[in-house]
C-alpha positions in Angstrom: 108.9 97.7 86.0 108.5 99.5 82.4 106.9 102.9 83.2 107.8 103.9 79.5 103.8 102.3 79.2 101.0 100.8 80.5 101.3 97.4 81.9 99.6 94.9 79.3 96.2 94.8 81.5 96.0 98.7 81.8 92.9 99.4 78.9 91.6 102.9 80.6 92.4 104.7 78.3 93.4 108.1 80.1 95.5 110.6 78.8 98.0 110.4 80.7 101.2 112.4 80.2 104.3 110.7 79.7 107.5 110.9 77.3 107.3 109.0 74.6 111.1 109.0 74.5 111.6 107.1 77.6 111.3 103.2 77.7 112.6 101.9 80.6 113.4 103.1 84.3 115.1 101.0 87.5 117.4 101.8 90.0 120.7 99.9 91.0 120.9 98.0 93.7 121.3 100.7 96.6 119.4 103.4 95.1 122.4 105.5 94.4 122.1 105.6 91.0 119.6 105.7 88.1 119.3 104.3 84.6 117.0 105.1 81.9 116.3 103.4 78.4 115.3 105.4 75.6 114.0 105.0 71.7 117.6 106.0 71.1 120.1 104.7 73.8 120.4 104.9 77.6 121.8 107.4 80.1 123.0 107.1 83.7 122.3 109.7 86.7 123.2 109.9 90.1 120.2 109.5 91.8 120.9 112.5 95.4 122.3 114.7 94.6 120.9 114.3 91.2 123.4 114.7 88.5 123.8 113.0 85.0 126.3 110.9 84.7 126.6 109.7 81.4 124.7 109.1 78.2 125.3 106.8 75.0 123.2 107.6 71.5 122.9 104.8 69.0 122.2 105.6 65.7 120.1 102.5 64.9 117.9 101.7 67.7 116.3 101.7 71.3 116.8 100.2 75.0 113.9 98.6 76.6 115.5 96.7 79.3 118.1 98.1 81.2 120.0 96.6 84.7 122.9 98.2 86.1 125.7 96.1 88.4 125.5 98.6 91.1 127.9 101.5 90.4 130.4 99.7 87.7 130.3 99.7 83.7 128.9 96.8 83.7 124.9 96.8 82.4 122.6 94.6 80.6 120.7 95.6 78.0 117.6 94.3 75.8 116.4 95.9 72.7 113.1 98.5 72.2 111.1 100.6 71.4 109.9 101.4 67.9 113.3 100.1 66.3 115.0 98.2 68.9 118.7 97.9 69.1 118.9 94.4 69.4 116.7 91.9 69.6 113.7 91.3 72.6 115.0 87.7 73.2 118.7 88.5 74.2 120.3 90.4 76.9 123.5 91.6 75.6 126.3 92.5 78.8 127.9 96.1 77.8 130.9 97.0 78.9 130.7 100.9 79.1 134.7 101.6 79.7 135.1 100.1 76.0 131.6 100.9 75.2 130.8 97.4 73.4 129.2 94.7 74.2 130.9 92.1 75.8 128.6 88.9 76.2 125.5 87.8 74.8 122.4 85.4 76.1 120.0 84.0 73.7 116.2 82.8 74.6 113.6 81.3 73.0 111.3 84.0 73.8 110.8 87.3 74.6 112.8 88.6 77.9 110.3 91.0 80.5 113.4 91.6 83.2 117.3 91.3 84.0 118.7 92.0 86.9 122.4 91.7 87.6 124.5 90.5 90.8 128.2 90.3 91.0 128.3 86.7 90.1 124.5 86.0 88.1 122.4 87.1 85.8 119.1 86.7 86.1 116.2 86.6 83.4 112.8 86.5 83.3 110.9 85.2 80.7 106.5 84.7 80.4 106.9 81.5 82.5 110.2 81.1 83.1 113.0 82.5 85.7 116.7 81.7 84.2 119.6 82.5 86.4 123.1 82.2 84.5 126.7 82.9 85.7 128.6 86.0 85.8 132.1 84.7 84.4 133.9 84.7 81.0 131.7 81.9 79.7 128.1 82.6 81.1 126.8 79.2 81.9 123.1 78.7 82.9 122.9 77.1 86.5 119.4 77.5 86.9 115.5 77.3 85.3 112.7 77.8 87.3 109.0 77.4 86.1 106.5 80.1 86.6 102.9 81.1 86.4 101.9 83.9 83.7 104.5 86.5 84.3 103.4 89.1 81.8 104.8 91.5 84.2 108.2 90.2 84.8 107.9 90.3 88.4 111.4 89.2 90.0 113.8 90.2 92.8 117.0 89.4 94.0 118.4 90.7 97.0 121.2 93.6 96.6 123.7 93.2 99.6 126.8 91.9 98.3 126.5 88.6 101.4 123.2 87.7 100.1 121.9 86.0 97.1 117.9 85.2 97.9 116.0 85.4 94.4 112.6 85.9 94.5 110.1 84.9 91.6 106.5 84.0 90.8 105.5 80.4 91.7 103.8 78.0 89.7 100.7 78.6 91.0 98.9 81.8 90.6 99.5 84.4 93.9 102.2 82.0 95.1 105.9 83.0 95.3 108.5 81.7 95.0 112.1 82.4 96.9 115.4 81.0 97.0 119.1 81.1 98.5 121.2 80.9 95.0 124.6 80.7 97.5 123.1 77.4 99.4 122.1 76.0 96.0 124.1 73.2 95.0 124.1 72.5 90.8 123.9 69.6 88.8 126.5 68.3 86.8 124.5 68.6 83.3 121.8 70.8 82.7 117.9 69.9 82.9 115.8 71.0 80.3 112.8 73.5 80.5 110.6 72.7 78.6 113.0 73.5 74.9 115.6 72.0 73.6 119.2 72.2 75.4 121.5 74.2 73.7 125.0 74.7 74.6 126.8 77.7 75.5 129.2 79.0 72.6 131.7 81.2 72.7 131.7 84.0 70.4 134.7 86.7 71.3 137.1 87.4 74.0 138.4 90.7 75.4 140.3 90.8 78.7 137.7 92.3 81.7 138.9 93.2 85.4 138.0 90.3 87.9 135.8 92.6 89.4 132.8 91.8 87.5 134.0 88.2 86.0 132.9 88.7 82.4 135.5 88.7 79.5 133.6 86.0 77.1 130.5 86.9 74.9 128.0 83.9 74.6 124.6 82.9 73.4 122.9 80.3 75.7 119.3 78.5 75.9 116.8 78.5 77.9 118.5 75.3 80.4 119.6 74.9 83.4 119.1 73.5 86.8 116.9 73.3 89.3 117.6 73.5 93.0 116.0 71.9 95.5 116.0 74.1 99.0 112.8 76.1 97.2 110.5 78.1 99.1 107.0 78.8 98.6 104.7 81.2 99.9 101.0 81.0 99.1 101.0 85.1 99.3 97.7 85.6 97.0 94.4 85.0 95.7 95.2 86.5 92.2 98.6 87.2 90.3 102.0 88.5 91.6 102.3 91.9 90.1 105.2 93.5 91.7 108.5 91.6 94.5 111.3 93.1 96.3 113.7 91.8 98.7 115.6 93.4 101.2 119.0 93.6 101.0 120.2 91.1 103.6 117.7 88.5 101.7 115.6 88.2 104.7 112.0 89.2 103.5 110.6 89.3 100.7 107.2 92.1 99.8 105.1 91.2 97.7 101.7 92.6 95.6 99.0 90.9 93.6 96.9 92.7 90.3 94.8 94.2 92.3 97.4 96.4 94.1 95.5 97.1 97.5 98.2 95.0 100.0 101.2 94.7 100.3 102.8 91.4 102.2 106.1 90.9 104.1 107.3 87.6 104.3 110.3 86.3 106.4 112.4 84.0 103.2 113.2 81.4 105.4 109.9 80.2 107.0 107.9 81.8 105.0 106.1 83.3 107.7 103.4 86.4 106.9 105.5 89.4 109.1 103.7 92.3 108.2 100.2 93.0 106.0 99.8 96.9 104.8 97.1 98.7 103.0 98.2 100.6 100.1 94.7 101.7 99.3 91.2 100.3 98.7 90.7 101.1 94.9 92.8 98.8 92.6 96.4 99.8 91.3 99.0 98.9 89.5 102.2 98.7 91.4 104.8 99.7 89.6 107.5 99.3 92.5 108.1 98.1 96.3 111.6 99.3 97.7 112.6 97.6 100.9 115.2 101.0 102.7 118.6 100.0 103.0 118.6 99.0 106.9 114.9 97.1 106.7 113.3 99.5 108.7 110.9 101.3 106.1 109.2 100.1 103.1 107.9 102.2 100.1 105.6 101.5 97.5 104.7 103.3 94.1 101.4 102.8 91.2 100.0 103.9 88.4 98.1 106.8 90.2 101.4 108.5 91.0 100.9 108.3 94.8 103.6 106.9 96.9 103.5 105.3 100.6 105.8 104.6 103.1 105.2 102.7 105.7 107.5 101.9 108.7 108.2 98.4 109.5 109.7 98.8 112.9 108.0 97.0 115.3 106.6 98.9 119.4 108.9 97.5 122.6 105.5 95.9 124.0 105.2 94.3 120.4 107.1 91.2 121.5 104.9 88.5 122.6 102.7 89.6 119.7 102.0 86.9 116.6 104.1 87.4 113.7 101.1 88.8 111.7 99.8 91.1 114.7 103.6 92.7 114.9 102.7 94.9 112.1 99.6 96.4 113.5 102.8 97.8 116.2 104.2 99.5 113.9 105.5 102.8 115.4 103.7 105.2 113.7 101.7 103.4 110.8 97.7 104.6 110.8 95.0 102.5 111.9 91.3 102.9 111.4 89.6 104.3 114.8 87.3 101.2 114.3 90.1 98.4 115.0 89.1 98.0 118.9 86.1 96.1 116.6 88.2 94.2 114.1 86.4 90.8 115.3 83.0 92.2 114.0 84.1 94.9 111.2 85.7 93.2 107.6 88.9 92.9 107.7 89.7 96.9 106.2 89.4 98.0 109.5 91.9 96.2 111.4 94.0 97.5 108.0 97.7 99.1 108.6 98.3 102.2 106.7 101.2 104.2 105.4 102.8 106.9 108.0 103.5 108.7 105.0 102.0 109.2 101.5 102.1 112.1 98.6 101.3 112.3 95.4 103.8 112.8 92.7 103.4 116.6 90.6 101.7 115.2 87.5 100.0 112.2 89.1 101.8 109.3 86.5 103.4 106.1 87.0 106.5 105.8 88.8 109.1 103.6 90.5 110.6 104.7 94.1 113.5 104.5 96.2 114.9 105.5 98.9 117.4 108.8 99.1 120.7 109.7 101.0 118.2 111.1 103.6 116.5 108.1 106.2 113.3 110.0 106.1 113.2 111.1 101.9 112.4 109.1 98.8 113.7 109.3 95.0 110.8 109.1 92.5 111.0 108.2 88.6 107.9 109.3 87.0 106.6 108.1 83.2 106.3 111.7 82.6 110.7 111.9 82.7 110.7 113.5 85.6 112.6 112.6 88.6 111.6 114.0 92.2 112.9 114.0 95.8 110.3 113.8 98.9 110.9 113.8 102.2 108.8 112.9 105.1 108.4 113.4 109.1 108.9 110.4 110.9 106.1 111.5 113.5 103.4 113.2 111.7 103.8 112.0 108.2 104.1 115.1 106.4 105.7 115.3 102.9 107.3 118.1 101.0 108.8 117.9 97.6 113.0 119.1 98.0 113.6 119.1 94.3 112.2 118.4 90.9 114.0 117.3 87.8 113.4 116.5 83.9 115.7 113.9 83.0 114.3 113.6 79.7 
């Protein structure tokens, strides 16, 4: 999510601190690495030990958007700030070893997200998830209808033998999830909603087949849908923030109101594990599955962070899908839960192991760090912070702090 600003619903207000320089924030796909979008171009860091990598200036404009294809040149960019470099309804493909760009996708409206795999590109639009090919001529395989997605909520899976996308459903709390490699396309495309354009090529330059890009193209807002979707009624109000873990086999999930977070198994769509971030209402800014399932993080607006472990007790077996969480090895639990049939439902609640709050309390994104038991931060403040965390007692010390901008 943009921690540059407020999401569209934030009206409090506060004075928070934060850089005005900075636009955009992510991660790539296994928290290695870092990329930032600024009024004036983008830079890449190494995320532990942290360590800039590179930066690009451009003298006429800013980077609001900015995806990174794990640790290659490749990266997708979308125009912003106050003069952005190119326009809010393309992503332009960059090509950092020639530094130009390389491929271009048109849309009828203004793009909230891109994420990139080895062999798609997906985009969100307001009510709209478009996934397109990877390859000299970027075709679009596939539209998918949405509810209001001011936020741009979307995830795709990040382990090279796994392609489940994640996405707002129609409906509003419902999501949406996917297998892109069982999805079989359509001859011709199927139109969304706008006029079908075709795909045109524009210029060629020759691109290792590594990333399967050489051809720069604008495309519409077509494509196809699949039929093998699944769909998870996860909420009573609207999808705020996804993640899926890198083998594709859950997916987390959090609504507006930003008090639980949900784990769902992709393929049944069974509920696996219900956790308490809090009981005051926040905006999530990120939920980071760690890279062997095991641990799940989650960031806001108040500049706390939680972490909760997802590994489930020996005796946990015979449990219920939904009681497995409450087995948690070390998650909190309210001393009241021996009542859970007569209390409201907050005390049978499963909370973090771990929490902390970040050193100027502002937005920020999280990940995990080389470290099983340490988190990465990016705050809206430019900062960038490493925490780690006792897997017994929950305690959390700060190992390094950073500006990055």
């Amino acid at each position: 999510m943009n921690i540059g600003r407020p999401v569209p619903r934030t009206s409090s207000g506060s004075q928070e601190a934060y850089a005005p320089e900075l636009l955009y924030a992510t991660f790539n796909q296994d928290y290695g690495c870092f990329a930032i979008g600024t009024q004036t171009g983008f830079r890449i860091f190494n995320s532990d030990p942290y360590k800039e990598k590179m930066r690009r200036e451009f003298k006429d404009g800013g980077i609001g958007i900015v995806a990174m294809l794990y640790r290659s040149n490749y990266l997708a960019f979308v125009g912003g700030g106050r003069n952005p470099r190119f326009p809010p309804n393309k992503v332009m493909l960059w090509d950092d070893a020639s530094s130009k760009i390389i491929a271009e996708l048109e849309f009828r409206s203004d793009v909230l997200n891109v994420q990139l795999q080895r062999e798609r590109i997906v985009v969100v639009l307001r009510n709209k998830c478009i996934v397109c090919s990877l390859e000299a001529k970027p075709r679009h395989l596939h539209a998918f209808e949405t509810s209001d997605n001011d936020r741009g909520a979307m995830a795709i899976s990040g382990g090279s033998d796994s392609s489940v996308l994640a996405f707002p459903g129609r409906q509003k709390g419902h999501i949406q999830t996917v297998d892109l490699h069982s999805c079989v396309g359509l001859p011709s495309a199927v139109q969304d909603g706008a006029a079908v354009q075709r795909t045109s090529v524009r210029s060629r330059s020759s691109i290792s087949a590594d990333s399967g890009v050489n051809a720069s193209a604008t495309a519409s807002g077509a494509g196809v849908y699949p039929a093998n979707i699944n769909i998870v009624a996860a909420h009573s109000t609207s999808i705020s923030a996804l993640a899926v873990s890198a083998d594709g086999s859950m997916v987390a999930s959090a609504s507006e109101k930003g008090t639980l977070i949900r784990i769902f198994d992709t393929v049944s769509g069974r509920l696996l594990h219900e956790l308490r971030r809090g009981v005051d209402r926040a905006d999530i800014y990120s939920i980071a599955f760690s890279p062997d399932n095991t641990r799940l993080c989650v960031s806001s607006d108040k500049g706390t962070v939680h972490v909760f472990n997802l590994e489930a007790k020996q005796n946990a077996g015979r449990q219920q899908p939904a009681e497995a969480a409450a087995a948690a090895a070390g998650n909190r639990h309210s001393n009241l839960k021996f009542m859970k049939d007569l209390l409201p439902k907050y005390f049978s609640s499963v909370w973090s192991f771990a929490h902390f709050r970040t050193a100027n309390d502002v937005r920020c994104i999280c990940g995990f760090g080389n470290e099983r038991n340490s988190v990465i931060v990016l705050c809206a403040d430019g900062t960038a912070q490493k925490y780690s965390f006792d897997s017994y007692r929950g305690i959390s010390s700060r190992e390094w702090y950073r500006k990055f901008i």
